[in-house]
N, C-alpha and C positions, 0 to 999 in steps of 0.2 A: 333370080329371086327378085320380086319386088317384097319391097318396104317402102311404108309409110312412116314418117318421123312429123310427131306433133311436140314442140318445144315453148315452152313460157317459159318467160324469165321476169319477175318483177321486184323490183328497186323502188323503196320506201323510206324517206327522207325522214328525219326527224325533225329539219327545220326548214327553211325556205331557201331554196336554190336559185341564185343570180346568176349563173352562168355555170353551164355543164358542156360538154361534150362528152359524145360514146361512139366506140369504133365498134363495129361488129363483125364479125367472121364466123357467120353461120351459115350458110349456102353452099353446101356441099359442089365437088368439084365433078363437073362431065372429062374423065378422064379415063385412063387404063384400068378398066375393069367394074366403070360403073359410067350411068349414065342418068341424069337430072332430067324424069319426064317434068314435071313441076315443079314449081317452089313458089310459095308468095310469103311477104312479110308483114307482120300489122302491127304501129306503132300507138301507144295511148299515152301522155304525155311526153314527149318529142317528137319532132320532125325531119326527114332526110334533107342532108346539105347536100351530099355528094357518093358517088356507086365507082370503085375502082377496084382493078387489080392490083396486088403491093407486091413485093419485089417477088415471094414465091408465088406468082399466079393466087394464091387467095382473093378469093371475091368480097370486097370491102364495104363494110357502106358506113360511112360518116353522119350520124344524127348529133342533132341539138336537141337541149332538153329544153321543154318551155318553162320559162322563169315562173317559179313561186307553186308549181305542180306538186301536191305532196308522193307522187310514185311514176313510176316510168312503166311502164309494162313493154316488153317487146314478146310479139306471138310469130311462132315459125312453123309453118308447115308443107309436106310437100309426100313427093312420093318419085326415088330412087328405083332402077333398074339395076343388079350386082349382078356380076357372076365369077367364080373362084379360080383367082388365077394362083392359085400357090403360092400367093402371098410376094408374089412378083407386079410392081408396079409398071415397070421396066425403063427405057433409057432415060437419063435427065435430061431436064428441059427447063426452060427459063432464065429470069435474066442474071441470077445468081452460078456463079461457075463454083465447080466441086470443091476447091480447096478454102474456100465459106464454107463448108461444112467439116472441117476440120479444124476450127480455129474454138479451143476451150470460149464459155462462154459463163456470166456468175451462175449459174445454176448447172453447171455441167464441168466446170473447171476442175478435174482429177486433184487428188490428195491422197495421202497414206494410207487410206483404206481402199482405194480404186484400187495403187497399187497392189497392193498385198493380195487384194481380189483375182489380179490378172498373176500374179506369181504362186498360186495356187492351184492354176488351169495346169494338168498336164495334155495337151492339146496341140496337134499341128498344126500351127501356124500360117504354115505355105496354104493349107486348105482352108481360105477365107469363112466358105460358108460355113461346115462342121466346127469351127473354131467358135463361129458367134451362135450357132448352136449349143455348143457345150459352154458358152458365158452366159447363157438367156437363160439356161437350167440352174449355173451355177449361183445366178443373180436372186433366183427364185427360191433358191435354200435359203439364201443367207437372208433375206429379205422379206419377213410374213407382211401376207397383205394383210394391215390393218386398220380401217376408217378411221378419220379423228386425228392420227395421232402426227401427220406433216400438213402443210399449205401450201400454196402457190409460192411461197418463197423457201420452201426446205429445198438445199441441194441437193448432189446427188452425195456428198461426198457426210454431208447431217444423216440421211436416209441411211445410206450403209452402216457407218456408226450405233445408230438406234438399230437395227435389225427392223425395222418396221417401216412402213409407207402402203401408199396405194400406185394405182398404174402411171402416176405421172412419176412417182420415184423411181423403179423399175425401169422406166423407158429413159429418166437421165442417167441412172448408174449406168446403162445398158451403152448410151450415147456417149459419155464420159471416159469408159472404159476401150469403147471400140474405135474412138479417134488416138487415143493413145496407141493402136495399134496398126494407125493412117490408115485408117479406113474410115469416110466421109457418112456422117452420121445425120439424120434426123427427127425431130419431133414429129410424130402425126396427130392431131383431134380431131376426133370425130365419132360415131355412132355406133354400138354393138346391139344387134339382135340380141333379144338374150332367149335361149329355150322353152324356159320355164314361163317366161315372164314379159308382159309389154311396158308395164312401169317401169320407170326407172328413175334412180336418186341425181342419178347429173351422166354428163359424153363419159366417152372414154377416151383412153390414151397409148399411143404406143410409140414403136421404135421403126426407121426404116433405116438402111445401112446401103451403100453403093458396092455390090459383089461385082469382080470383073465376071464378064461375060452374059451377068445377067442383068445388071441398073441396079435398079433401088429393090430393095427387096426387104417386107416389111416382115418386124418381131412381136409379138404380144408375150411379155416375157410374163404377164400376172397372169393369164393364161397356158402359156408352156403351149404355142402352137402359133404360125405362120398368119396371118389373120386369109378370112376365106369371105365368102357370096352374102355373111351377117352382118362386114363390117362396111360403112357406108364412112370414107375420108372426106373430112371438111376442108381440116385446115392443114398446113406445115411450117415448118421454122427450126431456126435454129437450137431451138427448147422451147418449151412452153410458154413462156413470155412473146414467142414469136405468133404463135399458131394459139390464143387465148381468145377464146369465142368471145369476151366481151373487156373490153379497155376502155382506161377514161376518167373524167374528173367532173367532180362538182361541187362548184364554191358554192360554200353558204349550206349544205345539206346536212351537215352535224351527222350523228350517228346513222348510216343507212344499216339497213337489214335487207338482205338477200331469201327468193325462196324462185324453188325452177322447179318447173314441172317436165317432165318427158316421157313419153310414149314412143317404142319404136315398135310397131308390127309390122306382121307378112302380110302384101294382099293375099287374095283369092282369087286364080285364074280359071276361068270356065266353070269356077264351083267346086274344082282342085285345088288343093290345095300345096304348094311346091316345098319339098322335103330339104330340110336344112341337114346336111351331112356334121356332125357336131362332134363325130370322131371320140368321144366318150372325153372328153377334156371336161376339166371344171371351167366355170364361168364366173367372173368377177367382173363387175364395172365399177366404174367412175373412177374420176382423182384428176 
């Protein structure tokens, strides 16, 4: 499948900014099971310092803001090649070794409702995968997706408590839950196709876990299904704080306000148009 992903993000100052930095991790990755024909970035108040990889392979780039701009705009766009490997990314790689992904983290750190969540599973254990199967469904009972009601800083352990979150709570309880059970867990952001629809409100977010025999193998527990050829991965880390399309500071900007635009469509090949297998699941983005 190709997709095309068109991203703004613009940051409006309320007062005068003397000194910003912004890290950005939007540059989807040429990796197992996708592949980056293009991408370019266009910046309207900032300028690039510096373009790296950070410790998960994420492609970085370090802008400055220019002093005294009242908004930053950043525009991304490109055009991705997928195709659906069952949700298998497959062996690890990079400079981080697997038992970094076992290590609780503040937004993944287990508490009494993890607990209570994983002693509720009646599930075999020895069978890795089927186990985090039957905790991606059971994460999804107990946990209505519902906009609004957690942020960037709600845990996993705040989310379960409330019964309520979006895909970024879901993929920590998901994360929180399955390191408890030393099995090496991670965050993924990045892009979902959606069916119906090429708007969209913000990325999405999910879960990938290290199954023996098969690597990383990714969850969409707000979806109840494996991610497939719609979902285009940007970023990763150890939770969301890791893998956060956009970080950063700016002195002097008093109250900013936030607004992002996004588009993800299919191209059209030969004036065919390529069939997304959607397996009758529901579809939810953002968080």
């Amino acid at each position: 499948m190709l997709l095309t992903v068109k991203h703004t993000t613009r940051y409006v100052f309320e007062g005068k900014v003397t000194h910003g930095l912004q890290r950005l991790r939007l540059k989807p990755k040429s990796t197992h099971g996708q592949e980056v024909i293009n991408w370019r970035m266009d910046l309207s108040g900032a300028k690039p310092e510096a373009a790296y990889d950070d410790q998960h392979f994420n492609h970085t780039d370090l802008v400055s803001i220019v002093p005294g701009v009242p908004e930053v705009v950043v525009t991304c766009e490109g055009t991705i090649r997928t195709i659906d490997n069952n949700g298998i990314t497959g062996p690890h790689t990079g400079h981080m070794p697997l038992w970094c992904f076992l290590r609780p983290t503040p937004l993944t750190r287990p508490g009494p409702k993890v607990r209570q969540l994983l002693a509720g599973i009646e599930a075999n254990r020895s069978d890795t995968l089927g186990y985090l199967h039957v905790l991606s469904n059971a994460i999804a009972d107990q946990v209505e997706y519902v906009s609004g009601t957690t942020d960037a800083h709600t845990t996993a352990e705040q989310a379960l408590a409330a019964g309520k979150g979006v895909c970024q709570d879901h993929a920590h309880i998901f994360i929180s839950a399955g390191r408890m059970l030393d099995v090496p867990m991670r965050y993924v952001g990045g892009y979902l196709h959606m069916d119906d629809r090429d708007e969209q409100e913000a990325g999405h977010g999910w879960a990938e876990a290290h199954v023996p025999g098969l690597g990383w193998v990714g969850f969409d527990v707000s979806n109840a299904i494996c991610p497939d050829e719609r979902y285009i991965r940007v970023a990763t880390g150890c939770d969301y704080g890791e893998a956060a399309p956009v970080t950063g500071i700016a002195v002097g900007a008093g109250e900013t306000s936030l607004d992002v635009h996004l588009s993800v469509g299919e191209n059209k090949v030969g004036g065919q148009q390529q069939q997304s297998a959607s397996g009758g699941q529901r579809q939810v983005q953002g968080g």
